[in-house]
ZAMARGU-4260 file (C-alpha; in steps of 0.2 Angstrom, whole numbers, plus 5000, padded with zeros to 4 digits):
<rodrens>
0) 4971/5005/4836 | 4964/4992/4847 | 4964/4995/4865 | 4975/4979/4870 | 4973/4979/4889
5) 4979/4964/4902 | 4974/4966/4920 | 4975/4958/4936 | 4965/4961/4952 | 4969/4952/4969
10) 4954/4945/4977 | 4960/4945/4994 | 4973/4956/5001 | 4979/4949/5017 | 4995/4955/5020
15) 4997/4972/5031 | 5013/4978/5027 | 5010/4980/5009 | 4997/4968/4997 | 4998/4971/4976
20) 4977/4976/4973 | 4980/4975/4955 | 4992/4975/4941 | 4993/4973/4922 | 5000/4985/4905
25) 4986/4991/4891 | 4990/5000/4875 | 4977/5015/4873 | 4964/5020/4860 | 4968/5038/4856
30) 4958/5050/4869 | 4955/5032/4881 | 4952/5039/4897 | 4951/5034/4916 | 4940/5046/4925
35) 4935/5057/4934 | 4937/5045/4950 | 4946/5041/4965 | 4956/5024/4970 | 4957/5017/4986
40) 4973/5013/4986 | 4989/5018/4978 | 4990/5017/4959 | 5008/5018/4952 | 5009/5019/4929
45) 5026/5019/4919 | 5023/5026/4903 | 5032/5013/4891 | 5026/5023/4873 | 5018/5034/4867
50) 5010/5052/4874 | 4996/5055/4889 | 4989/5069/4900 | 4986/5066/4921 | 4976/5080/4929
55) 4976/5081/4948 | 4966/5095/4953 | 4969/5111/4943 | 4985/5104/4938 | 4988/5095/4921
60) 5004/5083/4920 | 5010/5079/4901 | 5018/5064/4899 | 5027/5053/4888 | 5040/5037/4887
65) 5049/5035/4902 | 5038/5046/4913 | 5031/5038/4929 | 5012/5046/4938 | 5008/5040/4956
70) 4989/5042/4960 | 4984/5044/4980 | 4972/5037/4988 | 4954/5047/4990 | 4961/5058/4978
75) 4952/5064/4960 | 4962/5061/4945 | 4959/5060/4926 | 4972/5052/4914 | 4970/5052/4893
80) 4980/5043/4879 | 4984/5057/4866 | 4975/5061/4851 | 4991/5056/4841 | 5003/5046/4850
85) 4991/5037/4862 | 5001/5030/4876 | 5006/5011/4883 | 5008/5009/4901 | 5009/4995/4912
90) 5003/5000/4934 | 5003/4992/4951 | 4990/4995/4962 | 4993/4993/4979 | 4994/4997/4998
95) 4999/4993/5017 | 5007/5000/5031 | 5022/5000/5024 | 5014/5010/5008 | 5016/5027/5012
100) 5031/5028/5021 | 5042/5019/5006 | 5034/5034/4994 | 5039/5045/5005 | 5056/5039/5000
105) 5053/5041/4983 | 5054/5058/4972 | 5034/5056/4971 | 5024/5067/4980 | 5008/5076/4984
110) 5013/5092/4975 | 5024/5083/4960 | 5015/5065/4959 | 5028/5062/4944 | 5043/5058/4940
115) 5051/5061/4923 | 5064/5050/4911 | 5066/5038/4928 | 5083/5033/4924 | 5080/5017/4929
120) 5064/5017/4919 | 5067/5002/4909 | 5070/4991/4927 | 5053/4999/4933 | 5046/4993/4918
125) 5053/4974/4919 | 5050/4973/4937 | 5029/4977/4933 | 5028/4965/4922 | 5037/4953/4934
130) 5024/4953/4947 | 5010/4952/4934 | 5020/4936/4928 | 5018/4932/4946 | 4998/4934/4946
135) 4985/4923/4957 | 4974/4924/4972 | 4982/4909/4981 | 4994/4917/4999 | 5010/4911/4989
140) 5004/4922/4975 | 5003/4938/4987 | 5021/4934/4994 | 5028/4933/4978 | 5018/4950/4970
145) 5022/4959/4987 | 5042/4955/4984 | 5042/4960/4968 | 5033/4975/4973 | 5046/4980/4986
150) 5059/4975/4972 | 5052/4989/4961 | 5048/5002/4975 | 5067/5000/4979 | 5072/5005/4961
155) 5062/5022/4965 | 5071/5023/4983 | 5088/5022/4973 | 5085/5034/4963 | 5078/5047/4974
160) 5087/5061/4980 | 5079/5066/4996 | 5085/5077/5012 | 5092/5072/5025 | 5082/5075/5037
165) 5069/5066/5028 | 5079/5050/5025 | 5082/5050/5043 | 5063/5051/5047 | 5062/5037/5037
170) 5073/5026/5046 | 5067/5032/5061 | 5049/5024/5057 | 5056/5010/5047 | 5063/5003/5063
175) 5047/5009/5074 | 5037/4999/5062 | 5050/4983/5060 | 5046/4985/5081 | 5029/4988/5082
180) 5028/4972/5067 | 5038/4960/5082 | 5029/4966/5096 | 5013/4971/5094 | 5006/4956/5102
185) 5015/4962/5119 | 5006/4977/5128 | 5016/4990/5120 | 5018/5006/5121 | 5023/5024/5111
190) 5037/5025/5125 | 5043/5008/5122 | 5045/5011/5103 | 5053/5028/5106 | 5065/5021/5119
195) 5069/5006/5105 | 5073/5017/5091 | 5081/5029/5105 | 5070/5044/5102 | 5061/5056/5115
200) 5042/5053/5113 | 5040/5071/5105 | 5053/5067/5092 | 5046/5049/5087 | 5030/5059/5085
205) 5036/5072/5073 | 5046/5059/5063 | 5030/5049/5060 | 5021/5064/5056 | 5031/5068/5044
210) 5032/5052/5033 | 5015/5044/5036 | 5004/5059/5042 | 4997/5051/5057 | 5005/5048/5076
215) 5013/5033/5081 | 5000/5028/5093 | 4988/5028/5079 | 5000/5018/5067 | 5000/5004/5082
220) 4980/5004/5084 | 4980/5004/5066 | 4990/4988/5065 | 4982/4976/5079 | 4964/4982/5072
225) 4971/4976/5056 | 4977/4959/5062 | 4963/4956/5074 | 4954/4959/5058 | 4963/4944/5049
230) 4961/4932/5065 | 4943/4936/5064 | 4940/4931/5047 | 4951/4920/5047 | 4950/4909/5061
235) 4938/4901/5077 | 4947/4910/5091 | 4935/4917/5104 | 4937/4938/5103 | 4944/4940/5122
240) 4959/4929/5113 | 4961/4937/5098 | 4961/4954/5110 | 4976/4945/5119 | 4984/4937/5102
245) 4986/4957/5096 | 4991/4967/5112 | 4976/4970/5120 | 4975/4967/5139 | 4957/4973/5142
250) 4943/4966/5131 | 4932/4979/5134 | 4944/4992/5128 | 4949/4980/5113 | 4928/4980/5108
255) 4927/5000/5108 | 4943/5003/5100 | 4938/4992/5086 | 4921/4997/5084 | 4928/5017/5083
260) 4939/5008/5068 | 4928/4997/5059 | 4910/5003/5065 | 4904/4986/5070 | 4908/4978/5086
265) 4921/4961/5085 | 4906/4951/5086 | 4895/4958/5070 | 4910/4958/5059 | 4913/4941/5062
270) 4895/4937/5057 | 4899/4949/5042 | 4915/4937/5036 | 4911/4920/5040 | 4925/4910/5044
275) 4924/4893/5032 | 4935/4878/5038 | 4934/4868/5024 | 4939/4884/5012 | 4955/4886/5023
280) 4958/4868/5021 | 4958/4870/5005 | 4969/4885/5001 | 4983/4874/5013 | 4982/4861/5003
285) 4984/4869/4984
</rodrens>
């Protein structure tokens, strides 16, 4: 049988929320296998035919038509076509801020990174193929992707059936995040997101621990070093502006946190991404 597969990777992800890294659909030699190895970035298959194994850890998944695998990021995975009925699957790779929280919605995972005979399975399957239909490396290419990629993550949401307690977390961060998305250019702070979403600190805290695994105040540094890292790349401001442009009232506190983030100071990553004026010219004009 040949191996018959069509991939996509995006060259540039620049949206922070979410950005598609890659996408596309392969039919398998029998035994074709990916790994040992790790992504760095969420990896999502929908098994459209045939029959495959996915082995996290000690633990080996069989699957088969209709069957869904999520891969973590960091995390060392093996998947194989079977011998016989070697399987066709179509993935989206991606990630973002808004990643983990939306698959926390979902009935994926850590300890069960499946899902079995999706009952929406066939949608899945049309909504991958849509944003492969909507591949390219131009900024209206990663709009489009990332809308359809929220499209499909939504048919997992609908057909989840999570706790309470959970699906409140959710919304909780949801709105923290739709805040922190609006204002993080102001010099804001955990209290003013907890008094927007009108939760004590301590409970905004938990809530964020449980869906994304890290503390609010971490999720807000995350995202100015992630847009300071845009406007740095991406444009000629000096670096005390872009420290105002994304919340930063002290440039000197702006340079260290950055540098604990990134490893470099604003200045040497800079130099490391030169910013080209006619390229961005360019791109606007396509």
């Amino acid at each position: 049988m040949e191996n018959n597969k069509n991939s996509f990777k995006v060259e540039e992800k620049e949206l922070v929320s979410l950005s598609v890294y890659n996408v596309g659909f392969q039919k398998c030699d029998p035994l074709y296998q990916w790994g040992p190895g790790i992504r760095d970035h969420y990896l999502i298959h929908y098994v459209i035919s045939g029959k495959g194994t996915y082995r996290v850890g000690d633990t080996t998944f069989p699957l088969s038509a209709g069957d869904c695998f999520l891969v973590y990021p960091n995390t060392e995975v093996i998947y194989q076509a079977d011998a016989e009925d070697p399987w066709e699957y179509t993935w989206v790779g991606f990630a973002g801020s808004d990643a983990a929280m939306i698959l926390r919605a979902t009935d994926f995972s850590r300890e069960s990174p499946v899902i079995r005979q999706l009952p929406s399975g066939d949608e899945v399957r049309r909504q991958l193929l849509h944003i492969y239909d909507a591949r390219g490396n131009g900024f209206e290419h990663a709009v489009e992707m990332t809308g359809r990629l929220y499209t499909t993550l939504a048919v997992f949401m609908h057909c989840a059936q999570k706790p309470a307690s959970l699906n409140s977390a959710n919304t909780y961060v949801q709105k923290s995040i739709e805040y922190i998305s609006s204002n993080y250019s102001y010099p804001i702070t955990v209290e003013d997101i907890a008094a927007y979403v009108g939760l004590s600190r301590s409970h905004l805290f938990r809530s964020f621990e449980t869906v994304l695994c890290m503390s609010p105040k971490k999720y807000l540094t995350d995202f100015r070093i992630k847009q300071a890292c845009y406007l740095l790349e991406h444009s000629q401001l000096s670096i005390t502006a872009i420290a105002n442009s994304v919340g930063f009232d002290n440039g000197l506190y702006f340079s260290k946190t950055f540098h604990k983030q990134k490893g470099l100071s604003p200045k040497e990553y800079r130099q490391s991404h030169p910013f080209h004026a006619e390229n961005e010219e360019q791109n606007t004009n396509k």
